[in-house]
mmCIF entry with sequence, helices, sheets and N, C-alpha, C, O atoms, coordinates in Angstrom:
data_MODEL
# 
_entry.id   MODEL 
# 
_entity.id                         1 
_entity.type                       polymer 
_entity.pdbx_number_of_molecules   1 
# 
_entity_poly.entity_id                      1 
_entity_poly.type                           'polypeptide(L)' 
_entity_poly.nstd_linkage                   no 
_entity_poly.nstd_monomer                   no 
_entity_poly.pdbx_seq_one_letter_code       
;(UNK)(UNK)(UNK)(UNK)(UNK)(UNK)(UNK)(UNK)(UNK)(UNK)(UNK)(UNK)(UNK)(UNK)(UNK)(UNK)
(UNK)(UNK)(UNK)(UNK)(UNK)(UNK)(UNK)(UNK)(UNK)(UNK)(UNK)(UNK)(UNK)(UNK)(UNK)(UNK)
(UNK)(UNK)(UNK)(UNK)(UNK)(UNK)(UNK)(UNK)(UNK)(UNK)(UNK)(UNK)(UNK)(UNK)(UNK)(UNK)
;
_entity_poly.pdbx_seq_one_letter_code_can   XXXXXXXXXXXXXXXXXXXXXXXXXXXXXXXXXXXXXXXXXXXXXXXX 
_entity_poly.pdbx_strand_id                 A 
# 
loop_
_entity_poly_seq.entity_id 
_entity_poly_seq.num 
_entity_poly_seq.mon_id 
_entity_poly_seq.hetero 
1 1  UNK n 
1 2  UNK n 
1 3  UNK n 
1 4  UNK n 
1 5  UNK n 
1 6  UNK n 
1 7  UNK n 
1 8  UNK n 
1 9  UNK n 
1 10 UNK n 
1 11 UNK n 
1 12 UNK n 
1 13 UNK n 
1 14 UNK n 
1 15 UNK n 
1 16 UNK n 
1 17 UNK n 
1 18 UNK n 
1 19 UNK n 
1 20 UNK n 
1 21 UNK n 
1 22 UNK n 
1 23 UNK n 
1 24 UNK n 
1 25 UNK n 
1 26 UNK n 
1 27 UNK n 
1 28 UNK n 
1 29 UNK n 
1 30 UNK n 
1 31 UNK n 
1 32 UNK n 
1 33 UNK n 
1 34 UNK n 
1 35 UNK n 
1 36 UNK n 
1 37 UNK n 
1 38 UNK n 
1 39 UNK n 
1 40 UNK n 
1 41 UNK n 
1 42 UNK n 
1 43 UNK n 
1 44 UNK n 
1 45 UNK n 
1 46 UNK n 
1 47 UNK n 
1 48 UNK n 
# 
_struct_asym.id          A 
_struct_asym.entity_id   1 
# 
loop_
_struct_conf.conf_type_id 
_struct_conf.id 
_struct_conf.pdbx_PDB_helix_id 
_struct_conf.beg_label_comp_id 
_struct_conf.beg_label_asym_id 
_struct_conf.beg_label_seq_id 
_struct_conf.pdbx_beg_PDB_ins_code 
_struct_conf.end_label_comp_id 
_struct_conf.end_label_asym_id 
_struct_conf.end_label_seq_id 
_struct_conf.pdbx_end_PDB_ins_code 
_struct_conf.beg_auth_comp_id 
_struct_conf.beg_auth_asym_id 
_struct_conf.beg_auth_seq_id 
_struct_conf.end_auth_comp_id 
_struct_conf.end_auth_asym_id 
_struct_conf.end_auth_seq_id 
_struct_conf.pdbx_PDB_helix_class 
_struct_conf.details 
_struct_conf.pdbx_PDB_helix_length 
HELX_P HELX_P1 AA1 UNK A 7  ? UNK A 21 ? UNK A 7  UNK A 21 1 ? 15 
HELX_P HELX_P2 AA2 UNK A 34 ? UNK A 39 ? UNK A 34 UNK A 39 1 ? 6  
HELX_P HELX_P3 AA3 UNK A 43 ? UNK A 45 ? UNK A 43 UNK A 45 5 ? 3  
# 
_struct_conf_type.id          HELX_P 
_struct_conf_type.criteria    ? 
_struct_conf_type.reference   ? 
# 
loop_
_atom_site.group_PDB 
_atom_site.id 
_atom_site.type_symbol 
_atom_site.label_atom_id 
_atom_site.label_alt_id 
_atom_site.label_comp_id 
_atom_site.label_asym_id 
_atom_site.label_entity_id 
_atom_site.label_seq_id 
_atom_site.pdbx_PDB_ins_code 
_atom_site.Cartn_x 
_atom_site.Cartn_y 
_atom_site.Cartn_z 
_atom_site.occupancy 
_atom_site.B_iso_or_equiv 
_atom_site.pdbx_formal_charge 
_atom_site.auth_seq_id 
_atom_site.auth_comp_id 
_atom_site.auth_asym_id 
_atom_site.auth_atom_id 
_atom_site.pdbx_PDB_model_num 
ATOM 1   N N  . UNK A 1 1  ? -61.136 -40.191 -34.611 1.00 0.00 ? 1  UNK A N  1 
ATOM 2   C CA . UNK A 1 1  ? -62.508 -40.143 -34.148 1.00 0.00 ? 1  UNK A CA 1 
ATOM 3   C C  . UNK A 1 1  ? -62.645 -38.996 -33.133 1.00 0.00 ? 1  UNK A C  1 
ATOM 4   O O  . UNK A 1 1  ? -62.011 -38.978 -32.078 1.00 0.00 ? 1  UNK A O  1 
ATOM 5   N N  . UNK A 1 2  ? -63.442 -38.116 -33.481 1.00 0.00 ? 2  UNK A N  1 
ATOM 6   C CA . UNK A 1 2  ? -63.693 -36.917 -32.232 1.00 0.00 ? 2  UNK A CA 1 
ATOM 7   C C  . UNK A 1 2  ? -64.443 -37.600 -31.092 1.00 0.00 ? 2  UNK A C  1 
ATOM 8   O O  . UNK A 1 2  ? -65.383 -38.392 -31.158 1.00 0.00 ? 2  UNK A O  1 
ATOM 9   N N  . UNK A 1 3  ? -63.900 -37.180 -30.189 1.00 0.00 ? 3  UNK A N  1 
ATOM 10  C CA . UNK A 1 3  ? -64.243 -36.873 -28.678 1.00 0.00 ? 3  UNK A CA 1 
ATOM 11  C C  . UNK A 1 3  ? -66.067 -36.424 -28.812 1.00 0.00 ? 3  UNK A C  1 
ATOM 12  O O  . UNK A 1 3  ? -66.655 -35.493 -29.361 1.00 0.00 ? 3  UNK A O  1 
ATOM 13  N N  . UNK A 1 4  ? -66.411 -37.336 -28.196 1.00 0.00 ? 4  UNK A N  1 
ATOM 14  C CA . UNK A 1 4  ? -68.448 -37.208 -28.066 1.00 0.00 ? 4  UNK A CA 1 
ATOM 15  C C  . UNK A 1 4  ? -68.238 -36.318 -26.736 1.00 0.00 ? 4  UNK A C  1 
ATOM 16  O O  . UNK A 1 4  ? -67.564 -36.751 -25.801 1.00 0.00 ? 4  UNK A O  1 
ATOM 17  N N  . UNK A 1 5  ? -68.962 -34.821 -26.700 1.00 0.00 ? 5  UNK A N  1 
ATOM 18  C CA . UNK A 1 5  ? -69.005 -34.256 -25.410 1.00 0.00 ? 5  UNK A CA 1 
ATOM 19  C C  . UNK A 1 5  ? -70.472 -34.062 -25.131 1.00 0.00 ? 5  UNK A C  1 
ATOM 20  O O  . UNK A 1 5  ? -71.104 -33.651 -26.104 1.00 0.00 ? 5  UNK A O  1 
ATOM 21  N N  . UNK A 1 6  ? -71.177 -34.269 -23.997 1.00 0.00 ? 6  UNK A N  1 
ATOM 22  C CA . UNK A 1 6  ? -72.466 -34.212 -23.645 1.00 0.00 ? 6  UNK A CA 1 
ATOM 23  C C  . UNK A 1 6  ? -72.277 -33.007 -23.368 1.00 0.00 ? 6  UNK A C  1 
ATOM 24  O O  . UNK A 1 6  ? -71.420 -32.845 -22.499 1.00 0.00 ? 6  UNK A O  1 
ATOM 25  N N  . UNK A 1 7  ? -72.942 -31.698 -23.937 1.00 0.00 ? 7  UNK A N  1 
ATOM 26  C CA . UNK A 1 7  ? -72.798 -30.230 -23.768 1.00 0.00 ? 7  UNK A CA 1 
ATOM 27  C C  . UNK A 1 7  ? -73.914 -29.818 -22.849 1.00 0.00 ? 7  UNK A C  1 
ATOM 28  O O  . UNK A 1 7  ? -73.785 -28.768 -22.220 1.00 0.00 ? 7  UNK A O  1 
ATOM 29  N N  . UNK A 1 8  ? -75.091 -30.613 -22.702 1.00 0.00 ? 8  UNK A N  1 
ATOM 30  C CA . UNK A 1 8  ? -75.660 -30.385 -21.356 1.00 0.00 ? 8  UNK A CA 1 
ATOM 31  C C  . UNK A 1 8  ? -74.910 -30.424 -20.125 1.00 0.00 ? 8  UNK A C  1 
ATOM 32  O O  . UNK A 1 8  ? -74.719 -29.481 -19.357 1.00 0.00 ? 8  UNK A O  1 
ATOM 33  N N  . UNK A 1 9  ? -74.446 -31.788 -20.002 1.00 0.00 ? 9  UNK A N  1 
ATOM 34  C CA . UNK A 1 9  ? -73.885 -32.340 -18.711 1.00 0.00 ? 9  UNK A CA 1 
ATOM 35  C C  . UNK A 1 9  ? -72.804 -31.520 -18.636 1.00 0.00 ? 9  UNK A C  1 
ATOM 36  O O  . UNK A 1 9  ? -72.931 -30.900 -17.581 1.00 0.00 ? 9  UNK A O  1 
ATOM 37  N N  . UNK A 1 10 ? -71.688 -31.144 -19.256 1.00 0.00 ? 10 UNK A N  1 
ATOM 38  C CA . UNK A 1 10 ? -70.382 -30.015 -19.119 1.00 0.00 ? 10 UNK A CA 1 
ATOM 39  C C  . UNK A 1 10 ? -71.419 -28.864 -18.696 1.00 0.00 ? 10 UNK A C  1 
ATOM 40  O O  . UNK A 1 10 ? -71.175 -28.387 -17.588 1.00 0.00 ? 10 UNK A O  1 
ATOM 41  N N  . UNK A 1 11 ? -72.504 -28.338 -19.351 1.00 0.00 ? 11 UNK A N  1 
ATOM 42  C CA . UNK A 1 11 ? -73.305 -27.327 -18.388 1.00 0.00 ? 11 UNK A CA 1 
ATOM 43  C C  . UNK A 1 11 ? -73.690 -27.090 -17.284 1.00 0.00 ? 11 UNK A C  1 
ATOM 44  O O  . UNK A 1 11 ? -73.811 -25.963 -16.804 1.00 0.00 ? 11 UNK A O  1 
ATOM 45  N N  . UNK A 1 12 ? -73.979 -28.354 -16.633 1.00 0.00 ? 12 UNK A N  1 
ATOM 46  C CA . UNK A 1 12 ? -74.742 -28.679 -15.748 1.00 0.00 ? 12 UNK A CA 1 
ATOM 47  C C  . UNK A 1 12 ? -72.942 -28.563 -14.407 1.00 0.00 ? 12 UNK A C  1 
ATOM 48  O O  . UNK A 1 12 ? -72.953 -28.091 -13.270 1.00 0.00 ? 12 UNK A O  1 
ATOM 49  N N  . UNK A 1 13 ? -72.077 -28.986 -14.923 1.00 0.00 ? 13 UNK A N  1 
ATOM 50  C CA . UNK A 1 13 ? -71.027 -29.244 -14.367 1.00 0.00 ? 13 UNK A CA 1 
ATOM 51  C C  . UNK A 1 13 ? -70.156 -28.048 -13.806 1.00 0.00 ? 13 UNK A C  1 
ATOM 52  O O  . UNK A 1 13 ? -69.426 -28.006 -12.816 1.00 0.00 ? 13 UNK A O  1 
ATOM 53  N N  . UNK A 1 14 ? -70.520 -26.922 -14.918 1.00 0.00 ? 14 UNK A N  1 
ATOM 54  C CA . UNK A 1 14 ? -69.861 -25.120 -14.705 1.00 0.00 ? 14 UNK A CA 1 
ATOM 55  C C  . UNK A 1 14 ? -70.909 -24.590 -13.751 1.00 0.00 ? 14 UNK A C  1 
ATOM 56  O O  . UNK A 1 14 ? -70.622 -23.786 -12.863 1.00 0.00 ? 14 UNK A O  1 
ATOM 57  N N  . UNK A 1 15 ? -72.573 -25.227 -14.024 1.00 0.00 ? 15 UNK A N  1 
ATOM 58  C CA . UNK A 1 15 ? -73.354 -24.619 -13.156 1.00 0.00 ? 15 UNK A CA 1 
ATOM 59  C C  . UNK A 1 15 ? -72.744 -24.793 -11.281 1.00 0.00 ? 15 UNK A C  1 
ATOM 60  O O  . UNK A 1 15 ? -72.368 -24.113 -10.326 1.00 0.00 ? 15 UNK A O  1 
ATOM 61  N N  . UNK A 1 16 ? -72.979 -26.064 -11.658 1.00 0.00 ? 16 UNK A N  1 
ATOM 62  C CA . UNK A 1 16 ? -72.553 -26.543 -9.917  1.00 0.00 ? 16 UNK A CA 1 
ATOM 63  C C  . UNK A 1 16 ? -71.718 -26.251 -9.500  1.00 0.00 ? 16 UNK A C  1 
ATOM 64  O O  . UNK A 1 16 ? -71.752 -25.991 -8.298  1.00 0.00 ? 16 UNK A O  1 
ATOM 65  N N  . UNK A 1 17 ? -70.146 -26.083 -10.419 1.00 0.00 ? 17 UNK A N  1 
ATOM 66  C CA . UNK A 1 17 ? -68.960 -25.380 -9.570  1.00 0.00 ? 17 UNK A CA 1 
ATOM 67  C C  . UNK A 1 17 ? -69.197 -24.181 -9.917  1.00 0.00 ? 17 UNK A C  1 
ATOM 68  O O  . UNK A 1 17 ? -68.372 -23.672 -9.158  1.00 0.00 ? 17 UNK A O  1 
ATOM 69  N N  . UNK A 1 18 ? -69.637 -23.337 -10.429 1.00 0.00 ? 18 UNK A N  1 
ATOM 70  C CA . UNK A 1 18 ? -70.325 -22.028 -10.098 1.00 0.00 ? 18 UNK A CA 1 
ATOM 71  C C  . UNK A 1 18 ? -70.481 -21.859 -8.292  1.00 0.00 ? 18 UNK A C  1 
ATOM 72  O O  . UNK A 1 18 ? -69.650 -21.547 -7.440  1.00 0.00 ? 18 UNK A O  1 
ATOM 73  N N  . UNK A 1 19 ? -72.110 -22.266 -8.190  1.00 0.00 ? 19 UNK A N  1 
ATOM 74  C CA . UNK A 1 19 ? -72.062 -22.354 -7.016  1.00 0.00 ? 19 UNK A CA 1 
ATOM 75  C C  . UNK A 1 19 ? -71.581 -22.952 -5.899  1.00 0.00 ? 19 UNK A C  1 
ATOM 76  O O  . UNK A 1 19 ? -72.245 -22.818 -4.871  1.00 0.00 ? 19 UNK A O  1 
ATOM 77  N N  . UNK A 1 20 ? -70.353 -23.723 -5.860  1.00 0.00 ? 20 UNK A N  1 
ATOM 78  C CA . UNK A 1 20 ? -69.693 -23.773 -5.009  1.00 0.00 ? 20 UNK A CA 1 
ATOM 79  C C  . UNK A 1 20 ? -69.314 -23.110 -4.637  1.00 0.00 ? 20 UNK A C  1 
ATOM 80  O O  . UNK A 1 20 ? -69.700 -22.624 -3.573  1.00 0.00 ? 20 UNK A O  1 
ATOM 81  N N  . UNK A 1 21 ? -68.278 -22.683 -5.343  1.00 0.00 ? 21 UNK A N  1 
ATOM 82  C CA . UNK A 1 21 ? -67.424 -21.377 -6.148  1.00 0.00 ? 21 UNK A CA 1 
ATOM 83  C C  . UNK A 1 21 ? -68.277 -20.024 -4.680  1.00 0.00 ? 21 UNK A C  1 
ATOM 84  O O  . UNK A 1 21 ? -67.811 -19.554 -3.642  1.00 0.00 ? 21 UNK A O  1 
ATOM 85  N N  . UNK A 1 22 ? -69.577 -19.874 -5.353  1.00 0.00 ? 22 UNK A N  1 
ATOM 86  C CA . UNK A 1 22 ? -69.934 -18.550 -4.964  1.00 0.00 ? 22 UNK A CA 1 
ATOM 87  C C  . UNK A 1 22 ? -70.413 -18.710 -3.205  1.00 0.00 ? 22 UNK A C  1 
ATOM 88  O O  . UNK A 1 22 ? -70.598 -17.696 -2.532  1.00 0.00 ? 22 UNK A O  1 
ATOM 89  N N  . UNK A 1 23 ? -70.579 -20.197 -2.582  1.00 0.00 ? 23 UNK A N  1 
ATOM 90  C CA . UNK A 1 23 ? -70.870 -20.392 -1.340  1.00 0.00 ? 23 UNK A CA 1 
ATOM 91  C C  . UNK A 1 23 ? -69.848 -20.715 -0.515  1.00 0.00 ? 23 UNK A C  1 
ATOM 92  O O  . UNK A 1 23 ? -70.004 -21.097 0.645   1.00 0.00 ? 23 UNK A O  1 
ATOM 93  N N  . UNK A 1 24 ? -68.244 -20.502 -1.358  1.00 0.00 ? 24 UNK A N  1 
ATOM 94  C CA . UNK A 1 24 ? -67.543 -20.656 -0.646  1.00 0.00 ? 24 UNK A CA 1 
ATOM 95  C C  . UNK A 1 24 ? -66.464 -19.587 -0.049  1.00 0.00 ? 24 UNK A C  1 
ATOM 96  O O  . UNK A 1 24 ? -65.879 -19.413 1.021   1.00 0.00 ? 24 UNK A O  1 
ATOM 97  N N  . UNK A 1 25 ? -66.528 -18.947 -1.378  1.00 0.00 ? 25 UNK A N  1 
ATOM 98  C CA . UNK A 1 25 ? -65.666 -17.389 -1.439  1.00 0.00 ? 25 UNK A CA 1 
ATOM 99  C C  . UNK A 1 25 ? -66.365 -16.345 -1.606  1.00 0.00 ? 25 UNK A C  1 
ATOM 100 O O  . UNK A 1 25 ? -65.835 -15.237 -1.534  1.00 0.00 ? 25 UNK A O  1 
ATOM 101 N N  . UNK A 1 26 ? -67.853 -16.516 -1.894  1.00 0.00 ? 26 UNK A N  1 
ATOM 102 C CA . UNK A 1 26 ? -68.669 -15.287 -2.359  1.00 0.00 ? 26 UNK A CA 1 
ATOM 103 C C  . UNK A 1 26 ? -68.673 -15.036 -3.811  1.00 0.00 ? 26 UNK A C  1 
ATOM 104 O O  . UNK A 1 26 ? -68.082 -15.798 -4.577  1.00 0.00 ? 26 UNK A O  1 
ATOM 105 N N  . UNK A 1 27 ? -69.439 -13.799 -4.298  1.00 0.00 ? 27 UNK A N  1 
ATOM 106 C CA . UNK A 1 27 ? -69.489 -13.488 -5.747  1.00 0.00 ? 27 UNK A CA 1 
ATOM 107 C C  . UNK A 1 27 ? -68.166 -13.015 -6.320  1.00 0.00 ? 27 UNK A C  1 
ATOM 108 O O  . UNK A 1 27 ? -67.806 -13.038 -7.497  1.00 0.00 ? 27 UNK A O  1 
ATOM 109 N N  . UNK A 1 28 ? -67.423 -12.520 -5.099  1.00 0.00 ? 28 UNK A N  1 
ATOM 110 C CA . UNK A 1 28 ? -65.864 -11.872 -5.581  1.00 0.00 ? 28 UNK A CA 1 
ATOM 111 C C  . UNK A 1 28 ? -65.123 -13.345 -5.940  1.00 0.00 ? 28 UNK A C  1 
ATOM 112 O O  . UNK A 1 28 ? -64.460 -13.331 -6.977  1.00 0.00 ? 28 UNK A O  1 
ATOM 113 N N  . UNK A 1 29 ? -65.146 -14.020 -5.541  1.00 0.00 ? 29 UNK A N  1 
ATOM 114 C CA . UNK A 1 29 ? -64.282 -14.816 -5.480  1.00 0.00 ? 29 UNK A CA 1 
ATOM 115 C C  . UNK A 1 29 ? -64.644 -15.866 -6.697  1.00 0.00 ? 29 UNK A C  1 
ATOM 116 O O  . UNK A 1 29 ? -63.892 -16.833 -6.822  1.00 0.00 ? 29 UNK A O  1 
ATOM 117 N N  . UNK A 1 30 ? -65.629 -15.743 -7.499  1.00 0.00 ? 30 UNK A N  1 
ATOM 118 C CA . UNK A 1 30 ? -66.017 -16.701 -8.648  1.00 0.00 ? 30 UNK A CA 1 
ATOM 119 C C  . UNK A 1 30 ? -65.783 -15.647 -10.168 1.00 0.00 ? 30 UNK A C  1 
ATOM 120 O O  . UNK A 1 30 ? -66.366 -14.722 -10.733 1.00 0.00 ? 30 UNK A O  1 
ATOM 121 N N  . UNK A 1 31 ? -64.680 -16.397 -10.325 1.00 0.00 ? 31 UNK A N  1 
ATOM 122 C CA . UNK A 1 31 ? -63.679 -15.808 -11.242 1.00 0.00 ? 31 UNK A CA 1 
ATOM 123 C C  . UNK A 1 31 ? -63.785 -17.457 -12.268 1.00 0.00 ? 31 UNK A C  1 
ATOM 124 O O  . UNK A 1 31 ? -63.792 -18.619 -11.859 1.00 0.00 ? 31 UNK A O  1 
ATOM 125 N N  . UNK A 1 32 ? -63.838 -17.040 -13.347 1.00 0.00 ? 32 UNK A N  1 
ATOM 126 C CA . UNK A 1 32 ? -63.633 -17.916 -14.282 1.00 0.00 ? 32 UNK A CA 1 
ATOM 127 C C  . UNK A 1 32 ? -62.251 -18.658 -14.346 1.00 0.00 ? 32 UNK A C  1 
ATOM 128 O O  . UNK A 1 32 ? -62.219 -19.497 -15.247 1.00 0.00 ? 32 UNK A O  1 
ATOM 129 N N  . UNK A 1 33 ? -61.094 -18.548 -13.599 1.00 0.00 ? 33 UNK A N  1 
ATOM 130 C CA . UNK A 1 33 ? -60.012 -19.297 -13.218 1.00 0.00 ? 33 UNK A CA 1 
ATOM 131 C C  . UNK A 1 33 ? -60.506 -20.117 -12.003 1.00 0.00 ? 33 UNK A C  1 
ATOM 132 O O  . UNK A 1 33 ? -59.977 -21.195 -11.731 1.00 0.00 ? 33 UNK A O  1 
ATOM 133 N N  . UNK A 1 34 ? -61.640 -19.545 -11.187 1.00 0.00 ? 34 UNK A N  1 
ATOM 134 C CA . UNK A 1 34 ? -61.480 -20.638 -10.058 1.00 0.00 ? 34 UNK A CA 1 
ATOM 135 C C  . UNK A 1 34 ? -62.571 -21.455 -10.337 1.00 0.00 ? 34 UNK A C  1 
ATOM 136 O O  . UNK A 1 34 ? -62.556 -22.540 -9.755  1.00 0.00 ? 34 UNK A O  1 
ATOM 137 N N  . UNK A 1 35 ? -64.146 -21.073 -11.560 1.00 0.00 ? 35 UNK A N  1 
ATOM 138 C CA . UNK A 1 35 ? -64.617 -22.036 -11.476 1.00 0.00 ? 35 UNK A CA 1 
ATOM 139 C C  . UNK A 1 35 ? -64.242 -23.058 -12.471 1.00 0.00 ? 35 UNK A C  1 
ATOM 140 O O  . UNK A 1 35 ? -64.650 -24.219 -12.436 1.00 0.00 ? 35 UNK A O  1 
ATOM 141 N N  . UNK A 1 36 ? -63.381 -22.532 -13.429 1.00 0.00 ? 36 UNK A N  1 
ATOM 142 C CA . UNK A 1 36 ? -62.476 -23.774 -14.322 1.00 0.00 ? 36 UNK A CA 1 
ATOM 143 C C  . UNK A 1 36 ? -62.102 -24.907 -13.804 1.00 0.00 ? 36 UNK A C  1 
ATOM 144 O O  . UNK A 1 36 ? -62.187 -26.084 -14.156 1.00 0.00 ? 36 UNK A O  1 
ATOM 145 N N  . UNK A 1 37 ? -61.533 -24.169 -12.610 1.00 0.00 ? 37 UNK A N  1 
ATOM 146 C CA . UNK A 1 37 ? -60.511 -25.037 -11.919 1.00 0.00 ? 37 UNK A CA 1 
ATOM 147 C C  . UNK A 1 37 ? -61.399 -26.186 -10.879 1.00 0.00 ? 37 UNK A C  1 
ATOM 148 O O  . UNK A 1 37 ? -60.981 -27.314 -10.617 1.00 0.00 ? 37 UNK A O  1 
ATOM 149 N N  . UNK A 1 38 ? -62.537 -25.674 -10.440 1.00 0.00 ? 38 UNK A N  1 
ATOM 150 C CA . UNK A 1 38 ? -63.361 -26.378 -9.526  1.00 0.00 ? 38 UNK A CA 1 
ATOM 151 C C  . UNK A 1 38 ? -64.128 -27.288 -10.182 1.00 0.00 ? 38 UNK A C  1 
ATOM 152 O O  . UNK A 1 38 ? -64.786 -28.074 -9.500  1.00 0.00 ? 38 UNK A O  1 
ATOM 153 N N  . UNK A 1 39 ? -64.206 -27.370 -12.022 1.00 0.00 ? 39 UNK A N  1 
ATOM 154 C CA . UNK A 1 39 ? -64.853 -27.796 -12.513 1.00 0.00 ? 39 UNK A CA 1 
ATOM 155 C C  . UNK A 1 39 ? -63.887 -29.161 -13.237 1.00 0.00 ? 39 UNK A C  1 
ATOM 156 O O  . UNK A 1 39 ? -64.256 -30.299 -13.527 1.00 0.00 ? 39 UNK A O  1 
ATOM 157 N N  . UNK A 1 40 ? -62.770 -28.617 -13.348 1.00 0.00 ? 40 UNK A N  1 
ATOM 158 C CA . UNK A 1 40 ? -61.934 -29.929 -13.456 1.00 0.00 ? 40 UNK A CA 1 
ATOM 159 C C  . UNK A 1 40 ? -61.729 -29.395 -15.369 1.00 0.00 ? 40 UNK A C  1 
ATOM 160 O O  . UNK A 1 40 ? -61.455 -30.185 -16.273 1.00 0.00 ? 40 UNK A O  1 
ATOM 161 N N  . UNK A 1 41 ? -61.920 -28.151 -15.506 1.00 0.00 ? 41 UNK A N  1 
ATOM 162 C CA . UNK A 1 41 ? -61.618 -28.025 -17.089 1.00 0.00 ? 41 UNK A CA 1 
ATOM 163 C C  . UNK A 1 41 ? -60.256 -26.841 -16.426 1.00 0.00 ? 41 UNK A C  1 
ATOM 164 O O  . UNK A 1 41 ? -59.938 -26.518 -15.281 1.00 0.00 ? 41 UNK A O  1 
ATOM 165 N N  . UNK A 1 42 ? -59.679 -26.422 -17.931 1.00 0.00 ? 42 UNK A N  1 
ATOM 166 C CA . UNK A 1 42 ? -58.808 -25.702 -18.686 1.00 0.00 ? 42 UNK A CA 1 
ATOM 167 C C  . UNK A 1 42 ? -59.151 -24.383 -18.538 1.00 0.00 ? 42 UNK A C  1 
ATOM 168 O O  . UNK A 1 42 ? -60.136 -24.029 -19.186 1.00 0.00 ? 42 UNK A O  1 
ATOM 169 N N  . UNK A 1 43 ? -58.548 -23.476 -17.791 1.00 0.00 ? 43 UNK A N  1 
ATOM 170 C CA . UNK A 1 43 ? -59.049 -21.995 -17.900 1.00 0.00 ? 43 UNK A CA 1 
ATOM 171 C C  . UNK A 1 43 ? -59.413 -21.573 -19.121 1.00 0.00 ? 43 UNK A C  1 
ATOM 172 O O  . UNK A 1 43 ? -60.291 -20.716 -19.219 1.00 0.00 ? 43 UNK A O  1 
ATOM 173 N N  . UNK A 1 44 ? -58.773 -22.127 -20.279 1.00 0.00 ? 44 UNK A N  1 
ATOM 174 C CA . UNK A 1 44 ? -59.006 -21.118 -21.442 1.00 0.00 ? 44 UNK A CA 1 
ATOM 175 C C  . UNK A 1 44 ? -60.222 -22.082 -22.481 1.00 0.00 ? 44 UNK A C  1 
ATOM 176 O O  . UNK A 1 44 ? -60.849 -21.798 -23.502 1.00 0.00 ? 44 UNK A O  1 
ATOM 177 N N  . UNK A 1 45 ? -60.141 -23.354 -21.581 1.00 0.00 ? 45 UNK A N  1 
ATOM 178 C CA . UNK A 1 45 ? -61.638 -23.920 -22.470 1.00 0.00 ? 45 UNK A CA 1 
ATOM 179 C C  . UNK A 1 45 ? -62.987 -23.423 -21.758 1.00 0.00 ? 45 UNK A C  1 
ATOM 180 O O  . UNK A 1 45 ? -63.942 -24.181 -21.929 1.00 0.00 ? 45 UNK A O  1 
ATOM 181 N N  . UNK A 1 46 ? -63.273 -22.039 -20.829 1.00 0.00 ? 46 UNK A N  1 
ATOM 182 C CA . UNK A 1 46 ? -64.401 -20.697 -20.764 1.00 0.00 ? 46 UNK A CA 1 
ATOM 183 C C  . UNK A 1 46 ? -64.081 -19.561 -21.381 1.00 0.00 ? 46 UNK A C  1 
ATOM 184 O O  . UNK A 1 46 ? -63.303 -18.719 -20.932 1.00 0.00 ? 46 UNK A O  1 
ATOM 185 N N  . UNK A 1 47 ? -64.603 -19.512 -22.307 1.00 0.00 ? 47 UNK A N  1 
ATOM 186 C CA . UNK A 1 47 ? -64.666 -18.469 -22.997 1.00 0.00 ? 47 UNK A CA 1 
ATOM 187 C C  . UNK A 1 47 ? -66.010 -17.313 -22.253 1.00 0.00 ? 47 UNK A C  1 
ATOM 188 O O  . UNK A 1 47 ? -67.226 -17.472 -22.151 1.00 0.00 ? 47 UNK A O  1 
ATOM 189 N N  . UNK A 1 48 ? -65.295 -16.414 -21.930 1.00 0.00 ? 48 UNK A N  1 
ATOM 190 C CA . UNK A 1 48 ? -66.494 -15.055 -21.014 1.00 0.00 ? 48 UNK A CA 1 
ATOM 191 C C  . UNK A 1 48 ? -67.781 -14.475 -22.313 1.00 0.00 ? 48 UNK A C  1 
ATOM 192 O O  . UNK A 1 48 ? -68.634 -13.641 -22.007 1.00 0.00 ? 48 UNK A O  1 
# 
């Protein structure tokens, strides 16, 4: 049985650690490894 993913809510989830991300280290510092990581996913499950 596949995995049901709410693809809003995972949106809504990159949005917000986005801006963490960018209010905490700045725009340099929001790198798709750190908002992966702030988001609680897999670096390589963001594709740029």
């Amino acid at each position: 049985m596949p995995k049901i993913v709410g693809h809003d809510e995972r949106r809504l989830e990159l949005v917000d650690a986005t801006w963490r991300i960018i209010a905490r280290h700045g725009m340099e510092g929001a790198t798709l490894r750190e908002i992966a990581t702030e988001a609680g996913f897999a670096h390589g499950a963001l594709k740029p």
